[in-house]
C-alpha positions, 0 to 999 in steps of 0.5 A: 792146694795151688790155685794158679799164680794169683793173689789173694788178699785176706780182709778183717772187718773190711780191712786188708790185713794179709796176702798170700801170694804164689812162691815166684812172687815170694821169690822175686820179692826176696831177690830184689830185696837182697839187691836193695840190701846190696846196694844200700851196703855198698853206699854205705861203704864207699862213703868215707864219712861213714867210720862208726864202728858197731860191734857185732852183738849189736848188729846181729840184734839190730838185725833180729839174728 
């Protein structure tokens, strides 16, 4: 059931504790999350500093894979 393009923030006990949102804005958080992502990677890449090596078991639990 759609109920339009709004927001609609769930409470407990007076607090906000979720929010649906419609799947554009799910989208577009997702798109500039990934760019965020990106561009932290490629910072971390040009830095000539940055040589420590992670094996990858370690990174794919790092990132919860």
């Amino acid at each position: 059931m759609a109920f339009g393009k709004e927001r609609v923030v769930l409470e407990r006990h007076g607090e906000d504790v979720a929010v649906l949102i419609p799947l554009e804005d799910l989208a577009a958080l997702e798109e500039f999350e990934d760019a965020m992502l990106a561009a932290k990677a490629e910072r971390l890449l040009a830095d000539p500093d940055n040589q420590e090596d992670l094996p990858w078991a370690d990174l794919k639990a790092e990132l919860g894979l």
